[in-house]
C-alpha positions, -999 to 999 in steps of 0.1 A, spaced: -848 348 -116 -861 311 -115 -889 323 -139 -868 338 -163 -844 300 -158 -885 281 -168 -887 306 -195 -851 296 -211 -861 257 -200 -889 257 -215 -883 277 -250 -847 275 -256 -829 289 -281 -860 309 -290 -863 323 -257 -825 336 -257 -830 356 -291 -860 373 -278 -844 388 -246 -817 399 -263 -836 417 -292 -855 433 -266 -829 439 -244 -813 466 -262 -846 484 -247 -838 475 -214 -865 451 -216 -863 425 -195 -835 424 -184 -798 442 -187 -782 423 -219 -747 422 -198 -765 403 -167 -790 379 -192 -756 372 -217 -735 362 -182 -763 340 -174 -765 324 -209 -731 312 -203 -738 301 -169 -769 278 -180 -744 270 -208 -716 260 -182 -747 237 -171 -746 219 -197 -786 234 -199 -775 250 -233 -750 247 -260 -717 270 -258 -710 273 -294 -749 280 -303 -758 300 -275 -730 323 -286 -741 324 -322 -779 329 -307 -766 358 -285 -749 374 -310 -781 375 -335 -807 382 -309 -782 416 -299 -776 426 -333 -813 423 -342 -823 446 -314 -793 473 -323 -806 471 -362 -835 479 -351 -828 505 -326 -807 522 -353 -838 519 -378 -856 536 -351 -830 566 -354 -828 569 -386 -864 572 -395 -879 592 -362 -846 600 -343 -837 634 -356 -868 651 -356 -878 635 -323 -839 650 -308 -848 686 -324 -887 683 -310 -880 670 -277 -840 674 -273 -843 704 -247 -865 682 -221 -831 666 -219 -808 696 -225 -801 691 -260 -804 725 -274 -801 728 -315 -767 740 -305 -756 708 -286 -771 685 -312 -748 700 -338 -717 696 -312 -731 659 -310 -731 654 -348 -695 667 -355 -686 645 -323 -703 612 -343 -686 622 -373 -653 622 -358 -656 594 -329 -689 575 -334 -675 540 -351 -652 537 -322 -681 550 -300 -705 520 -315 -679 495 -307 -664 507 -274 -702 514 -261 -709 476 -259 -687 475 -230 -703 502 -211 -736 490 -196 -764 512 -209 -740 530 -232 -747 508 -262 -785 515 -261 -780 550 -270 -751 550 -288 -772 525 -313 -802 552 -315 -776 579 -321 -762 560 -350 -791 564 -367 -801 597 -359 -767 614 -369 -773 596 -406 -743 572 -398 -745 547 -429 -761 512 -424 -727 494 -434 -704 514 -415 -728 513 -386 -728 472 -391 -691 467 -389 -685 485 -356 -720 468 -345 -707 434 -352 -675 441 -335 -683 451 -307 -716 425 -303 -688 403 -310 -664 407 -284 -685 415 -256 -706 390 -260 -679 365 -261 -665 383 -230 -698 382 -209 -704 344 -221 -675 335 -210 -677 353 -176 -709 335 -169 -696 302 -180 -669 305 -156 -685 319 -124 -709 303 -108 -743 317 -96 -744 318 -60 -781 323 -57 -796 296 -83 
């Protein structure tokens, strides 16, 4: 944890975007746990509030653009190659595209607030052939709000272990 505390000291703003583009792979770090501690150094007065939320909010919607590239240029063929490894039969993808259809905006906006939901749910986006601007509103809402939720929980709670 201190490292990851030097990495923010030392790059900043810069080192805030990158996480969060990569976290929507998991990488690092969860985005829910590296967002909460955003707003804890923020709380700090380490960063700034107002442009560590507009950071945060970039460096996530930057990693779900591209995840949603991703599936829309390899996703389906990689679901209908690979999909029975994890039970996805042609059959079940089907069900899964007629479920996008109806639910998926809400599903893109909701799934931010389920931790690990909104990885998939951004690579499913694409792959069903949801379109870029619809996929981009119910993004940036739900970027939006749980970001500004999980700031704000790490502004007001302190760390216990830094």
């Amino acid at each position: 944890m201190l490292q990851f505390n030097d990495f923010i000291l030392h790059y900043g703003y810069f080192a805030v975007y990158f996480f969060l583009a990569l976290g929507i792979f998991g990488l690092p770090l969860p985005d829910e746990f590296v967002v909460a501690f955003i707003g804890h150094l923020a709380s700090i007065g380490t960063l700034n509030y107002p442009i560590a939320l507009v950071i945060t909010i970039l460096g996530v919607m930057s990693g779900t653009i591209f995840t949603y590239a991703l599936g829309r240029n390899i996703g389906k063929p990689m679901l209908i190659k690979y999909g029975r490894w994890v039970r996805l039969s042609p059959k079940r993808l089907q069900r899964v595209d007629r479920w996008f259809e109806k639910y998926g905006p809400w599903a893109v906006t909701l799934g931010y607030f389920v931790p690990g939901m909104r990885h998939i749910i951004c690579y499913l986006s694409g792959s069903v052939g949801m379109g870029m601007r619809r996929y981009l509103i119910f993004a940036s809402i739900g970027t939006g709000v749980s970001t500004v939720i999980c700031l704000t929980i790490g502004y007001l709670i302190k760390f216990p272990f830094l």
